[in-house]
Each structure stands twice: as C-alpha cells, then as structure tokens.
C-alpha positions in Angstrom: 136.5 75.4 158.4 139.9 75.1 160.1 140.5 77.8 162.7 143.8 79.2 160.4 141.2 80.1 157.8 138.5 81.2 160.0 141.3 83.9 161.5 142.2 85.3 158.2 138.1 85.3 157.2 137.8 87.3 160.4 140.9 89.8 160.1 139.7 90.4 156.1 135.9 91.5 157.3 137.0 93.3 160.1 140.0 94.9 158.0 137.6 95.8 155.4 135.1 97.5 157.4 136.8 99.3 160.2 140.3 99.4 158.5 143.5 97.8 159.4 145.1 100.5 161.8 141.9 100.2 164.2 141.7 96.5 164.6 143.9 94.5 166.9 144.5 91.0 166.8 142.7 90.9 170.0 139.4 92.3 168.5 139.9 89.3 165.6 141.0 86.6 168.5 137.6 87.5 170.0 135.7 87.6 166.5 136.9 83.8 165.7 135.6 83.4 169.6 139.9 82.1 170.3 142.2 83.0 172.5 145.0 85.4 172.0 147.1 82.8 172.5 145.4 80.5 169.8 145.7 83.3 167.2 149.4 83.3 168.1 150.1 79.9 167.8 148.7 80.1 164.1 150.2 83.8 163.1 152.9 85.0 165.1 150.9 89.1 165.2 150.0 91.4 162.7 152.0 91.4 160.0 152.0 87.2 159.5 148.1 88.0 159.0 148.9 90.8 156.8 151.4 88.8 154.6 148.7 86.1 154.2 146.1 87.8 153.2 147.8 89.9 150.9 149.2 86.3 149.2 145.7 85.5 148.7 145.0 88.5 147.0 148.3 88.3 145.1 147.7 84.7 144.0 143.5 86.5 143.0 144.7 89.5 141.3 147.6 87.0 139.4 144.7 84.8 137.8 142.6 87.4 136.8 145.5 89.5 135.0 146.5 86.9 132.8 142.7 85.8 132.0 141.7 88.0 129.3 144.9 89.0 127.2 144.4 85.6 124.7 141.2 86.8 122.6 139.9 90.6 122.4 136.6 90.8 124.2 133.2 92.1 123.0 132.5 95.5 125.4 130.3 93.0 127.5 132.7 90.5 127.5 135.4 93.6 128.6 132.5 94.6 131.3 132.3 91.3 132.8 136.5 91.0 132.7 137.0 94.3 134.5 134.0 93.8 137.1 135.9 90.8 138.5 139.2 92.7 138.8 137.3 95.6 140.5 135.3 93.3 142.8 138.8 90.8 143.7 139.9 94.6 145.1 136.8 95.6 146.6 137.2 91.7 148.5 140.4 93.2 149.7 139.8 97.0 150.0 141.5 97.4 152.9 145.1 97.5 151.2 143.9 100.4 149.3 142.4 102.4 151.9 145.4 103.8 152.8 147.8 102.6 150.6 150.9 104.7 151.3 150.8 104.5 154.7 150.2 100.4 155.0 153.4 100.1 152.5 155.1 102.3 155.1 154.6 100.0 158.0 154.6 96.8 156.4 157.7 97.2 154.1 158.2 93.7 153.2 154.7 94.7 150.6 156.4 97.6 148.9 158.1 95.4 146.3 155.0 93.2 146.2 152.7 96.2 145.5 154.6 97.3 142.9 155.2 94.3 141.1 151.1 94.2 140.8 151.0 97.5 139.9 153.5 96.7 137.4 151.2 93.7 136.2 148.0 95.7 136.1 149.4 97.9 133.6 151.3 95.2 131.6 148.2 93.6 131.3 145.9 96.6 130.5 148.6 97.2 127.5 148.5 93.7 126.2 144.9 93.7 125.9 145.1 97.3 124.2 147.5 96.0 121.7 145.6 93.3 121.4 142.6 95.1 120.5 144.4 97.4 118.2 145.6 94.7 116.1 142.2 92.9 116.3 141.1 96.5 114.2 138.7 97.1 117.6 140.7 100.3 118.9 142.6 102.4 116.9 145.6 104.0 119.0 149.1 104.5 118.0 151.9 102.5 119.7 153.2 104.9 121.5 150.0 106.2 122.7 149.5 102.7 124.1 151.6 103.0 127.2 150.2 106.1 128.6 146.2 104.6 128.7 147.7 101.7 130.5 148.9 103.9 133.0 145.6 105.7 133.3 143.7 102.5 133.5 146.3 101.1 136.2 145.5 104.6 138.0 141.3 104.1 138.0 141.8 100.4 138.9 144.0 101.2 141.9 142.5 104.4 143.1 138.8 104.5 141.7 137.3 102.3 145.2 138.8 105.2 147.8 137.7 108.1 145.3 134.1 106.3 145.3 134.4 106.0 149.4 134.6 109.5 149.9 132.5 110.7 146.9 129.3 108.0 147.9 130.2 106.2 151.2 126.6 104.6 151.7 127.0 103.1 147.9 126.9 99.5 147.7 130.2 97.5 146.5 128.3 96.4 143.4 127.4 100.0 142.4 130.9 101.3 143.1 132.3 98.1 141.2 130.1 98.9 138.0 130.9 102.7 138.4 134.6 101.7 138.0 133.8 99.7 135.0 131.9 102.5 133.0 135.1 104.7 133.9 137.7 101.8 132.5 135.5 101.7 129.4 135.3 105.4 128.9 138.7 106.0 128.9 139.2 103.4 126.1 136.2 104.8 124.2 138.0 107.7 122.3 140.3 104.9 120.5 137.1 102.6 119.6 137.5 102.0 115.9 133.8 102.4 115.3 133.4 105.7 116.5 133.4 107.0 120.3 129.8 108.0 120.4 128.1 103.9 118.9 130.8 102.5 121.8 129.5 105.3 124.5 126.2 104.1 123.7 126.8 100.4 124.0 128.8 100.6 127.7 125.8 103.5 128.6 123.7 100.8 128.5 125.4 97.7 129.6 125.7 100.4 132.6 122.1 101.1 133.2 121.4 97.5 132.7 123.9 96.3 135.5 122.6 99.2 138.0 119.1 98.4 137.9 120.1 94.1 138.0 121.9 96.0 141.6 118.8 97.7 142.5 116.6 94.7 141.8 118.8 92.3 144.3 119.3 94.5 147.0 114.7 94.7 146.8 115.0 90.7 147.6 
C-alpha cells in the first residue's frame, strides 16, 4: 500500500475512534510508523487529510444514492439498500460526531455537507415516488417531501443518537437498528396495510440481529 493511503487509513481509524479534535497528525505520523515530516510532504496538515477523506466519502455516499432509485425494491431488497448507506457512514462516523462544530472549523465542507444532505433527501423522495407510482406506498404528493426530510434526518443523526443511547453496541447492530427505524417511518404509507409491512421488517430485523450475534460468537 503506498504510504499516501496508508496515512488516510490511519487518520480514518484513529478519527473514528478517538474523534477528530483529539488526534494530531503527529499521533497518525507515528501510527503509519513516518515522520512528521513524511506526512507533510504528502498532506500539507489537517485539513488536506480532512478534505481527502471526506472526497472518499463524497465519491461512497455519491454511488450509493443514485443506486436504488431505477426499480422499487422488495422490503429486503430496501433493507439491504439502506444498510449500505448506514454502514458507508458508520465507515466515516467521525464527520457526524460533531457535525456542527467540524463544519465550523473546516468551512470549505459546509457547502459540501449540504449538497449531500441535499442528495440524501432527493434520493429518499425519488425512491418514495417511485414506490408510490409502483402502487407499493400510498402517500400523497405533497406528503412526499416532508418523509424525505425525516428519513434525511434518521440517516444523518440516527449513529450519534445510537452512541449515546448504547455506546458498547456493535456498528452492525446500530447499522440494522437504523434500518428498522428508515423502514418504520415508511410503514404507515405501505399500500398493504402498516401492520403485514411491520411484520415483514420485524422480522428481517430479528433475522439480521441474531446473523450479528452469531459472527461476533466466531
């Protein structure tokens, strides 16, 4: 692995799991066993490492938005869509830890932010509308934008409410938990009935928690 990618491999675990404000580029120079002066001649401080990574996740989050919005999805197809958006954030979980204040000192990702923000929800509604006209969810259009919001909400807030609620939970519990939430929220609008849909994502849920609890036993 070249030593540029073993730096931002570095900076995301040690981002993720101490947060950002309490890890120098000293403590990742010494993780990637460089010198300062190494990790300078490849990102010139904090914020190049900061703009890189968040690229990554940019360029992540960008595929994953525009995968499912061709076809409407079965609810295990929607459980598998939404688990890979929750887990591309939970890879990078350390811009959402404390969102508000990392947009404050790193400006140059306010716009950025919001333009993903912006393409979370455009995304949430074109698979709602798709749905709707599919006969899957019945909603009215102007009912559509406000869920989109809501789901936009969970997706971006849902890991930090999880982190103080259960902070010894595992990623893939918190990731499924978010999942059962998404779906919930879309279950008063399922054309079949809310209860039948609640049943269905109830146990795709208990299904997925005990697949979790059977890996972590290996």
């Amino acid at each position: 692995m070249k030593t540029r990618d073993r730096i931002l491999q570095a900076s995301l675990s040690l981002f993720n799991e101490e947060g950002e404000t309490n890890v120098s580029t000293v403590d990742i120079a010494n993780q990637v066993d460089i010198s300062p002066g190494n990790l300078y001649y490849h990102f010139k401080g904090k914020d190049a490492l900061i703009s890189a990574l968040y690229e990554s996740f940019e360029e992540e989050m960008r595929i994953v938005l525009t995968a499912p919005v061709e076809r409407p999805l079965k609810p295990e197809d929607n459980w598998l869509y939404f688990y890979i958006v929750f887990e591309e954030i939970f890879d990078f979980r350390f811009f959402y830890r404390n969102l508000t204040d990392l947009l404050t000192r790193y400006p140059a990702l306010n716009v950025r932010f919001q333009d993903l923000l912006a393409r979370k929800q455009a995304t949430s509604a074109s698979m709602i509308r798709n749905l709707s006209d599919k006969g899957v969810l019945d909603i009215r259009k102007d009912e559509v934008p406000q869920l989109a919001e809501r789901l936009t909400m969970l997706l971006t807030y849902w890991l930090n409410f999880e982190a103080v609620r259960h902070p010894e939970a595992s990623g893939p519990d918190i990731i499924h938990g978010g999942v059962y939430q998404i779906l919930s929220l879309v279950a008063p609008y399922f054309a079949g009935g809310r209860e039948p849909f609640m049943d269905v994502i109830a146990s795709l849920y208990d299904d997925q928690k005990a697949d979790a609890a059977k890996r972590r036993r290996r």
